[in-house]
MDTraj code that builds the backbone (N, CA, C; nanometers):
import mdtraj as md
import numpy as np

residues = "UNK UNK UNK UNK UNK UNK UNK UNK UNK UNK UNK UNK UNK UNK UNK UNK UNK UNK UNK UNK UNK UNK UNK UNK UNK UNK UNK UNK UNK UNK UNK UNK UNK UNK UNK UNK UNK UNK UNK UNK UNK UNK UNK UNK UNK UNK UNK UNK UNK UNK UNK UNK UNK UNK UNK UNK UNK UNK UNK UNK UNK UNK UNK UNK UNK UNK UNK UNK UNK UNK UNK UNK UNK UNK UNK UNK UNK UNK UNK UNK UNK UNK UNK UNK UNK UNK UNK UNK UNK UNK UNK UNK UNK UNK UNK UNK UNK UNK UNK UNK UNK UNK UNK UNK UNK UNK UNK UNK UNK UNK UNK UNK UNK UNK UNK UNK UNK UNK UNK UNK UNK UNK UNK UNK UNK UNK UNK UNK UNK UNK UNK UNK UNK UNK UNK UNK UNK UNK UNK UNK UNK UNK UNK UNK UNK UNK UNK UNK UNK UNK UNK UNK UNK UNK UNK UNK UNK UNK".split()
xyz = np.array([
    [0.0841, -0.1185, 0.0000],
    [0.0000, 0.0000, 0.0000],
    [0.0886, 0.1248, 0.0000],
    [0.0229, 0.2008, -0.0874],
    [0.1345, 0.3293, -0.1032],
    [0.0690, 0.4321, -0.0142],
    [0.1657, 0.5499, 0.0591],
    [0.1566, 0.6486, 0.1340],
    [0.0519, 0.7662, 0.0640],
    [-0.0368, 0.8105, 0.1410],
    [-0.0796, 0.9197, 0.0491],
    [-0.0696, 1.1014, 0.1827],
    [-0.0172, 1.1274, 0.0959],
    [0.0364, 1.2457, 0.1839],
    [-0.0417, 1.3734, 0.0943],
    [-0.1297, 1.4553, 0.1450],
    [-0.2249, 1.5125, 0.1160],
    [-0.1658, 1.6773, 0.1486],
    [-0.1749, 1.7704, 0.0546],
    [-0.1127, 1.9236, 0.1237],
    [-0.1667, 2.0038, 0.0152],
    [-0.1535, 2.0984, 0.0627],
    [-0.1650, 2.2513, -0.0304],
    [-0.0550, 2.2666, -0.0983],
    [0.0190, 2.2944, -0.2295],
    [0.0874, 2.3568, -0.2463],
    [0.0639, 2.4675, -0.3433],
    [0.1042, 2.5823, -0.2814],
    [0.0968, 2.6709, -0.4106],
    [-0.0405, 2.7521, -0.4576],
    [-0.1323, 2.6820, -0.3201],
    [-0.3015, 2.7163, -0.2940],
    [-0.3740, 2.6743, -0.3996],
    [-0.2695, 2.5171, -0.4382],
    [-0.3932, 2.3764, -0.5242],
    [-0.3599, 2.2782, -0.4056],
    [-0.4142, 2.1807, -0.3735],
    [-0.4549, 2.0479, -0.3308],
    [-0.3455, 1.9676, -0.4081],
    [-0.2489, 1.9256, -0.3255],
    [-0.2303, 1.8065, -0.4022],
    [-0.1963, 1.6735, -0.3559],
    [-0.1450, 1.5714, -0.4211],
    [-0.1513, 1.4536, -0.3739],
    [-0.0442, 1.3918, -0.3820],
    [0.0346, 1.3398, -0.2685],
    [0.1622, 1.2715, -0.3266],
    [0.1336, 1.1424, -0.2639],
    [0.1931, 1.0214, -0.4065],
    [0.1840, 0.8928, -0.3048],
    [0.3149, 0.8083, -0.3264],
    [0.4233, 0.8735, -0.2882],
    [0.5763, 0.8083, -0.2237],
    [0.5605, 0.8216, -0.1012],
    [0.6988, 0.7184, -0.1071],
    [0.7880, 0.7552, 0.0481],
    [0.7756, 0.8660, 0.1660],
    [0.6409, 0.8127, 0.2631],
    [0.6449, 0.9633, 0.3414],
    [0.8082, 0.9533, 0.4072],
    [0.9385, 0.9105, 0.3937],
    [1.0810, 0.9106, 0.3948],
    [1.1688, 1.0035, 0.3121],
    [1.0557, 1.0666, 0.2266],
    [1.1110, 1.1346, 0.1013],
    [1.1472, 1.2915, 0.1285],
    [1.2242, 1.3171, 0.0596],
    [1.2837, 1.5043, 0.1036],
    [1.2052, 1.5979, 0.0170],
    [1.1175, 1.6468, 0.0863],
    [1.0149, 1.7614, 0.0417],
    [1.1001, 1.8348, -0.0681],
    [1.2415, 1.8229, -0.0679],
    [1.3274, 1.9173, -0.2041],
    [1.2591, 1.8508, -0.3112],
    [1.3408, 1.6864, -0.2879],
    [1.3453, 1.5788, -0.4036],
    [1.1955, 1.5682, -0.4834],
    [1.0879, 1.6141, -0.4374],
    [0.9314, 1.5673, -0.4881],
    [0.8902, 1.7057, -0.5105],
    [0.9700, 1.8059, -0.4587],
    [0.9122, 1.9109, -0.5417],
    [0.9685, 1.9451, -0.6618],
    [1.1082, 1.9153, -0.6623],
    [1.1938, 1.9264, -0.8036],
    [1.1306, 1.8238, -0.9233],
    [1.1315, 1.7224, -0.8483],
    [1.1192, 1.5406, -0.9301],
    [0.9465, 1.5527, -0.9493],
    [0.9031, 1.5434, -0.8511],
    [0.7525, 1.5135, -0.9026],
    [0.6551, 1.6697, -0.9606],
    [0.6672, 1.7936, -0.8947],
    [0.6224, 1.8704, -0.8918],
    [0.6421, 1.9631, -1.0162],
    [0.7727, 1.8982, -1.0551],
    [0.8532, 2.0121, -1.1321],
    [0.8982, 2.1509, -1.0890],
    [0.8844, 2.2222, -0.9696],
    [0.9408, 2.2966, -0.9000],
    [1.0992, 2.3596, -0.8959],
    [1.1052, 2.3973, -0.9815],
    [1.3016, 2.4329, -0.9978],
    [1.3370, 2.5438, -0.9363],
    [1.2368, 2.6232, -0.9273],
    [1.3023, 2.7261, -0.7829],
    [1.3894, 2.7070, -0.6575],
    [1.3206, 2.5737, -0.6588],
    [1.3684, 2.5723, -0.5197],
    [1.5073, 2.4329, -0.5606],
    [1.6121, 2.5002, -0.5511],
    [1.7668, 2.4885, -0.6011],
    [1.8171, 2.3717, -0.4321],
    [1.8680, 2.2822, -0.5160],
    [1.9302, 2.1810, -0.4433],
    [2.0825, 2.1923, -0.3824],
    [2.1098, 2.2848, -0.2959],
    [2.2713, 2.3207, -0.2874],
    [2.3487, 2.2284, -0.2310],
    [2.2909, 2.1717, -0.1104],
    [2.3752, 2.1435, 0.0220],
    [2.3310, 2.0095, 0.0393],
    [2.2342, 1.9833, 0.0547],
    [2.1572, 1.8681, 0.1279],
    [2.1597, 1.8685, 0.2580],
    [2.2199, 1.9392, 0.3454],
    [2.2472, 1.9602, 0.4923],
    [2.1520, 2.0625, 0.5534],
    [2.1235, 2.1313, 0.4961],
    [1.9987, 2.2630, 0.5838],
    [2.1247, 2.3567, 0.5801],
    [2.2183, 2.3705, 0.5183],
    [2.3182, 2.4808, 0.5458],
    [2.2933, 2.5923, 0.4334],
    [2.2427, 2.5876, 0.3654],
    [2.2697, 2.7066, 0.2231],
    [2.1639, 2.8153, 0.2200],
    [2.0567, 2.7052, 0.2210],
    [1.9408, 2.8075, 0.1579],
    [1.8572, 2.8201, 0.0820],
    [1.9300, 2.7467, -0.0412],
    [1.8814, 2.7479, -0.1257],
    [1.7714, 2.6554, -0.1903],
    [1.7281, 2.5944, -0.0845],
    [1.6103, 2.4835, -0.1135],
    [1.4859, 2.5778, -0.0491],
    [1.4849, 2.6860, 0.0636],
    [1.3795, 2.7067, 0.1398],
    [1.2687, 2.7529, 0.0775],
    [1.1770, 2.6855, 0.1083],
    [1.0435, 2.7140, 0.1262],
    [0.9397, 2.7331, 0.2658],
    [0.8222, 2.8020, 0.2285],
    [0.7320, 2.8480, 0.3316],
    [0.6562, 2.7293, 0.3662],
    [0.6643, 2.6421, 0.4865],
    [0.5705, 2.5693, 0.5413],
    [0.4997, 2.5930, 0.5920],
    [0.3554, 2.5924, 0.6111],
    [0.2624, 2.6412, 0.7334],
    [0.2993, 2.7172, 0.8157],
    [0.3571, 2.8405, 0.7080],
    [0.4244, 3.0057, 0.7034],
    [0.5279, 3.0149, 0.7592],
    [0.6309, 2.8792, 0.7859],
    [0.7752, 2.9092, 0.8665],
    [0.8642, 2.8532, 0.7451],
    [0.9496, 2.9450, 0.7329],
    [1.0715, 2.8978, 0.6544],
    [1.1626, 2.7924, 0.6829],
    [1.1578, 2.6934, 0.5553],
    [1.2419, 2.5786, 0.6214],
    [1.2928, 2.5472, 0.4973],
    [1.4157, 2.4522, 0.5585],
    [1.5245, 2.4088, 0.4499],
    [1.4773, 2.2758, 0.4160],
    [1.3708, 2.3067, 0.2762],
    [1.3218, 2.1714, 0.2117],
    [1.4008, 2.0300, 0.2607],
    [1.5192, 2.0433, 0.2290],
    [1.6397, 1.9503, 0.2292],
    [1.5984, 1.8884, 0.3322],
    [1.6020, 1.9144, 0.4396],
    [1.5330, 1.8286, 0.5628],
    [1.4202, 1.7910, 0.6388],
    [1.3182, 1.8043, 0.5492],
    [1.1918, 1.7832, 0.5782],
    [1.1340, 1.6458, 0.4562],
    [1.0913, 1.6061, 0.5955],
    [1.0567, 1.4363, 0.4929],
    [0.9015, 1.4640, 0.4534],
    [0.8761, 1.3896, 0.3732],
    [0.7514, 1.4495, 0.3415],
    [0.6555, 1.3999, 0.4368],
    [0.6882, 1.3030, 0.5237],
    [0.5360, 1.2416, 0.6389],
    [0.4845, 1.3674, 0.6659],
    [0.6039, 1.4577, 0.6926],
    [0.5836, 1.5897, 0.7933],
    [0.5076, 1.6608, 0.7167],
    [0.4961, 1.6850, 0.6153],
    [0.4462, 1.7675, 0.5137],
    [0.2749, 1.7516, 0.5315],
    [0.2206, 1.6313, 0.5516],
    [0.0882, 1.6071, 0.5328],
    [-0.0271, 1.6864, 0.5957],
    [-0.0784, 1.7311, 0.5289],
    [-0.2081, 1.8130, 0.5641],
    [-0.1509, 1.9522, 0.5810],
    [-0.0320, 2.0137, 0.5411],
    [0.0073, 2.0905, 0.5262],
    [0.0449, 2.2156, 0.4151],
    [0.0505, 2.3347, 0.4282],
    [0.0736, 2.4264, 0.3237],
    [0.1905, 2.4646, 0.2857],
    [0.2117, 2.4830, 0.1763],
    [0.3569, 2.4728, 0.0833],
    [0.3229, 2.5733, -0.0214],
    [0.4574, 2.7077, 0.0111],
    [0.4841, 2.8002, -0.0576],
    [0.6475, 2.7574, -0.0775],
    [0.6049, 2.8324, -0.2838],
    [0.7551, 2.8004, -0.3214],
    [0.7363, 2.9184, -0.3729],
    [0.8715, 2.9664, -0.4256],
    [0.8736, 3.0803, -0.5285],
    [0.7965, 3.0784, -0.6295],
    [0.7593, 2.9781, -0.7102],
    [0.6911, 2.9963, -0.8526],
    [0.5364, 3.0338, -0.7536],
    [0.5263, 3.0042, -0.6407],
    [0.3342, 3.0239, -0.6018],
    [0.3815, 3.1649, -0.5162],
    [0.4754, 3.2080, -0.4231],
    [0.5028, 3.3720, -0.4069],
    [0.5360, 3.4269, -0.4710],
    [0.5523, 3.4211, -0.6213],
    [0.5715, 3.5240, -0.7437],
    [0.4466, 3.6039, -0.7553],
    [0.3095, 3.5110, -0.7141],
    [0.1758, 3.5780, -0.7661],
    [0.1731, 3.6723, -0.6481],
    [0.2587, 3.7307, -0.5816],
    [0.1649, 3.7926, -0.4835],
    [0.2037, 3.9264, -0.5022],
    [0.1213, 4.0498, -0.3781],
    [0.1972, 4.1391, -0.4311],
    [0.3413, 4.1618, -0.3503],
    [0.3517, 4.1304, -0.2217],
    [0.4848, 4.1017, -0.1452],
    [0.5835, 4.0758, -0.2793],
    [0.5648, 3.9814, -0.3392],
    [0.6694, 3.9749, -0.4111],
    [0.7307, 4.1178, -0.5281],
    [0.5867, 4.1134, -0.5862],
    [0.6599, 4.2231, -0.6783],
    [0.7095, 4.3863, -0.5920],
    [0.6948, 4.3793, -0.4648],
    [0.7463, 4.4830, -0.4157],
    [0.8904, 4.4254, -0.3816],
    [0.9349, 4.3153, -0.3353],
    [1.0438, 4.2184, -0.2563],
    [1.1261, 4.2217, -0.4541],
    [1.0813, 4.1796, -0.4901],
    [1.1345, 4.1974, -0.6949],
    [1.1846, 4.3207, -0.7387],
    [1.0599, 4.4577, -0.7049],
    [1.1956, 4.5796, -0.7338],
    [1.2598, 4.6453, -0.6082],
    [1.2505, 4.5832, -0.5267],
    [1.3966, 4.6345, -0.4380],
    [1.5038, 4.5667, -0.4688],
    [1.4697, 4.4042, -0.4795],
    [1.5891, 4.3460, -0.5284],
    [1.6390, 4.4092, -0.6852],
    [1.6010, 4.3868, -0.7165],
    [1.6571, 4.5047, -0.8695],
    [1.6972, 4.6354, -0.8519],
    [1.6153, 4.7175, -0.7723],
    [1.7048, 4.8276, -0.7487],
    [1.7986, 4.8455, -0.6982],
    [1.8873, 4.7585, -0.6095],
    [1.9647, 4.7541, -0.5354],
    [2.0730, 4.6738, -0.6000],
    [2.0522, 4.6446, -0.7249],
    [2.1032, 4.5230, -0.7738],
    [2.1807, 4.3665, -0.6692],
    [2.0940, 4.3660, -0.6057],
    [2.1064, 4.2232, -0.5378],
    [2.1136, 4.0873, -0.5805],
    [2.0346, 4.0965, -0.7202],
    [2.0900, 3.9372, -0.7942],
    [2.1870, 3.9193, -0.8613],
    [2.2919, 3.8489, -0.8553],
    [2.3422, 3.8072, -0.9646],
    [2.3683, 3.7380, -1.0639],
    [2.3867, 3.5850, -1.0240],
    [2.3922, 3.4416, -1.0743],
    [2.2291, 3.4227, -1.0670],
    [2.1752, 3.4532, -0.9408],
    [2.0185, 3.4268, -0.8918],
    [2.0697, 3.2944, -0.8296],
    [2.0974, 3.2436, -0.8302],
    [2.1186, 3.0936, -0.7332],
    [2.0920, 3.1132, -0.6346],
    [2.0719, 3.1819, -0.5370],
    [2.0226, 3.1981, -0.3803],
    [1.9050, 3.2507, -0.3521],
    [1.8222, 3.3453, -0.4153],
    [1.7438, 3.4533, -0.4619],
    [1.6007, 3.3771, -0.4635],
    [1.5731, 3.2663, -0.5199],
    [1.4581, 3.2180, -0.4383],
    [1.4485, 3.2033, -0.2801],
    [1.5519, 3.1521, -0.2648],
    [1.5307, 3.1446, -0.0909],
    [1.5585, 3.2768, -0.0251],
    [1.6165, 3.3852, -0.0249],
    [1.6518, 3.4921, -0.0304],
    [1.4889, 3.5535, 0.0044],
    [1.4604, 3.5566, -0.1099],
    [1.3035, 3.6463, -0.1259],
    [1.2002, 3.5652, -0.0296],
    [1.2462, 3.4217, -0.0050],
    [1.1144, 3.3448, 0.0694],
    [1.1935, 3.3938, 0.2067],
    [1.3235, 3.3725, 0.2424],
    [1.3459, 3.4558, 0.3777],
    [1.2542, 3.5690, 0.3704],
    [1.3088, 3.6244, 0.3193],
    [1.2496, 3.8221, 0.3450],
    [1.1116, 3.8320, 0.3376],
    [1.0401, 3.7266, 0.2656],
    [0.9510, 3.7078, 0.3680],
    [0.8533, 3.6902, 0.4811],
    [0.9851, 3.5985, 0.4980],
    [0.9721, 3.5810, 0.6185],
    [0.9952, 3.6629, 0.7981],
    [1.0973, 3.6762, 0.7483],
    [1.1121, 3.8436, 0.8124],
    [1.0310, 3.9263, 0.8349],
    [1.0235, 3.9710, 0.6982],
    [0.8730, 4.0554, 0.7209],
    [0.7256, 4.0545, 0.7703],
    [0.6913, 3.9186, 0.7450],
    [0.5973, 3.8639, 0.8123],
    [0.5975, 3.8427, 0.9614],
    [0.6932, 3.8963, 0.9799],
    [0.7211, 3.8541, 1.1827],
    [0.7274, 4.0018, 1.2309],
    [0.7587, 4.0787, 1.1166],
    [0.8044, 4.2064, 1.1340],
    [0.8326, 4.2912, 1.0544],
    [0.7134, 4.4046, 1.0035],
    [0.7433, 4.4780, 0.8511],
    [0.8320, 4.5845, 0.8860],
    [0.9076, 4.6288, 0.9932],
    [0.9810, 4.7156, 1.0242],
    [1.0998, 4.6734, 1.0587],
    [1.1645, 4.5585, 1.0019],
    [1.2683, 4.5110, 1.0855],
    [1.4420, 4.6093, 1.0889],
    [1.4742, 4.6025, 1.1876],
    [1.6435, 4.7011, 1.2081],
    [1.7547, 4.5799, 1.0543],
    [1.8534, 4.6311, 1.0393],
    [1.9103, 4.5513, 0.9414],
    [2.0038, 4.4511, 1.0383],
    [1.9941, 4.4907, 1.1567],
    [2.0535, 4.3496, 1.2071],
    [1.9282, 4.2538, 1.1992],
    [1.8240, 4.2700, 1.2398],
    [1.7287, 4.1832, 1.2185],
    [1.7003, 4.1155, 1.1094],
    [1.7567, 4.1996, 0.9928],
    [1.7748, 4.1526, 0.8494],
    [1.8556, 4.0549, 0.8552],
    [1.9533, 4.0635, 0.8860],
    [2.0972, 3.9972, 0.8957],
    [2.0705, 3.8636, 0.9435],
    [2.0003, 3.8512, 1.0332],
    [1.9770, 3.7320, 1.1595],
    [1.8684, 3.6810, 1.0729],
    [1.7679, 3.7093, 1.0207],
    [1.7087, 3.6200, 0.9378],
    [1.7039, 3.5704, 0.8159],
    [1.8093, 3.6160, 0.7444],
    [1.9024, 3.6005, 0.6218],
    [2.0244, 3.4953, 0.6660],
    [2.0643, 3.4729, 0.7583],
    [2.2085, 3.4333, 0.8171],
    [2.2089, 3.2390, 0.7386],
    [2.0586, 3.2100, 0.7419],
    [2.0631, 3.1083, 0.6588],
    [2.0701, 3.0498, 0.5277],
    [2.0685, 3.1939, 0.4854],
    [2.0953, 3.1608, 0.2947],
    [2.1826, 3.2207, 0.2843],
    [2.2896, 3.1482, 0.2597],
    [2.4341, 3.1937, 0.1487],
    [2.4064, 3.2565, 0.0526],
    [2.5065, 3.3452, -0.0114],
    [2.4735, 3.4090, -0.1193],
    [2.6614, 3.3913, -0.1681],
    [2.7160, 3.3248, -0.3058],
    [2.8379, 3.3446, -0.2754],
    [2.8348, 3.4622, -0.4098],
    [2.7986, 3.5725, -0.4485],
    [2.8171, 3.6549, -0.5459],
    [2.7737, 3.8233, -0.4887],
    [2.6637, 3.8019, -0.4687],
    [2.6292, 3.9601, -0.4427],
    [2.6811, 3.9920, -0.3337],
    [2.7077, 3.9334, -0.1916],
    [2.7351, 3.9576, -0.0771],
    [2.6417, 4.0021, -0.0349],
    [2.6232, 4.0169, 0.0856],
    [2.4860, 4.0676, 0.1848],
    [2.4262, 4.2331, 0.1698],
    [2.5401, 4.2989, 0.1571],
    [2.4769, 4.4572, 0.1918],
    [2.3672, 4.5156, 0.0778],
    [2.3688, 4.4842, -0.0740],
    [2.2576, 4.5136, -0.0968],
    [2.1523, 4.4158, -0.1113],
    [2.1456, 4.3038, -0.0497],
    [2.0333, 4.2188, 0.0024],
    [1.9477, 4.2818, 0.1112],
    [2.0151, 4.3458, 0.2288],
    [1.9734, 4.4108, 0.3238],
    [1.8786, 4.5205, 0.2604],
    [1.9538, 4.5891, 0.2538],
    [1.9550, 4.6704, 0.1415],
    [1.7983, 4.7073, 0.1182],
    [1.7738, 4.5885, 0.0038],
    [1.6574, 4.5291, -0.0455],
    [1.5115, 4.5134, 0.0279],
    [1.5649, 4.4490, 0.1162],
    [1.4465, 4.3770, 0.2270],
    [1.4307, 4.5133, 0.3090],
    [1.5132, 4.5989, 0.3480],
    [1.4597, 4.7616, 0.4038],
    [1.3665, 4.8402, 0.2922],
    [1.4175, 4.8392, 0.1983],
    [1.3456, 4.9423, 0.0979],
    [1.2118, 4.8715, 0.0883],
    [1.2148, 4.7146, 0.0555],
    [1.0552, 4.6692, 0.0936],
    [0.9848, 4.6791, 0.2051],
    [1.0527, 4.7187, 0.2923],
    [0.9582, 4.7810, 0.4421],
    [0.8891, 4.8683, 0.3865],
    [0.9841, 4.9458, 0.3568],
    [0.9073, 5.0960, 0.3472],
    [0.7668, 5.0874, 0.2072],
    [0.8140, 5.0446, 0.1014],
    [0.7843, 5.0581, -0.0445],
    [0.6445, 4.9357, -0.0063],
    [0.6776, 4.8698, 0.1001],
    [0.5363, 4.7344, 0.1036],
    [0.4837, 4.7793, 0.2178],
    [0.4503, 4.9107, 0.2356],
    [0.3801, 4.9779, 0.3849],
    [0.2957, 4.8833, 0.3716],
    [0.1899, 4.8330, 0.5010],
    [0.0657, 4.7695, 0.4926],
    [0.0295, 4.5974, 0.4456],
    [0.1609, 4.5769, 0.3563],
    [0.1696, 4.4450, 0.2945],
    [0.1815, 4.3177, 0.3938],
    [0.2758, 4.3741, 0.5165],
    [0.3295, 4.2789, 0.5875],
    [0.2563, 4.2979, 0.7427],
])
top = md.Topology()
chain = top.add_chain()
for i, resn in enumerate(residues, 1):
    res = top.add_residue(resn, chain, resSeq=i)
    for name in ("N", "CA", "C"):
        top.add_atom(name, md.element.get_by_symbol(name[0]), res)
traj = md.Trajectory(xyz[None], top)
């Protein structure tokens, strides 16, 4: 009998029936088709896998999917539609914060996240909730940067 692990992603219903043993990365890349969310590390160290779980940021990489069940799942391709994003999109551009983009999905799902805890945050507060996604090109300061100017520019959003 196969597992059926039942969740939101992306605010559709969907249905997975593997391995509830399986890495919420591996079935969103493999089954979902999901390529945002970038496979760096496999350890929870980079970043670059995170997505929004039942609104807490986590490093896909280590979340099996049992855990996942009956649960909600934001990736970048489903926070592109919002408007958080396209405000979180031209700060990052104005600031020129992307470069390669390799970090920059998880990046934007941090900031976020951040913001969602706190639309006014100090840039150490930036710092401390960024501290989990690597970035090895742009460096941090106009990431910060970024996620301040969307305070201001996303009054009300967060």
């Amino acid at each position: 009998m196969k597992n059926e692990i039942r969740f939101f992603l992306n605010e559709k219903e969907v249905v997975y029936t593997g391995s509830a043993t399986a890495r919420l990365l591996d079935v969103l890349r493999n089954e979902f088709e999901l390529t945002g969310v970038k496979c760096g590390c496999k350890e929870g160290e980079c970043g670059a896998c995170c997505v929004l779980l039942n609104d807490q940021l986590v490093n896909s990489c280590m979340v099996a999917m049992g855990f996942v069940d009956g649960g909600i799942v934001v990736t970048i391709e489903g926070y592109r539609k919002t408007n958080q994003f396209r405000v979180l999109d031209k700060a990052f551009a104005t600031t020129a914060a992307v470069q390669c983009g390799y970090c920059i999905p998880g990046m934007i799902l941090a900031a976020e996240s951040i913001l969602s805890r706190n639309p006014h945050p100090t840039a150490e507060t930036i710092r401390e909730g960024i501290s989990g996604n690597l970035c090895r090109c742009t460096g941090y300061n106009a990431i910060v940067k970024a996620i301040e100017i969307a305070a201001n520019e996303g009054e009300g959003l967060w």
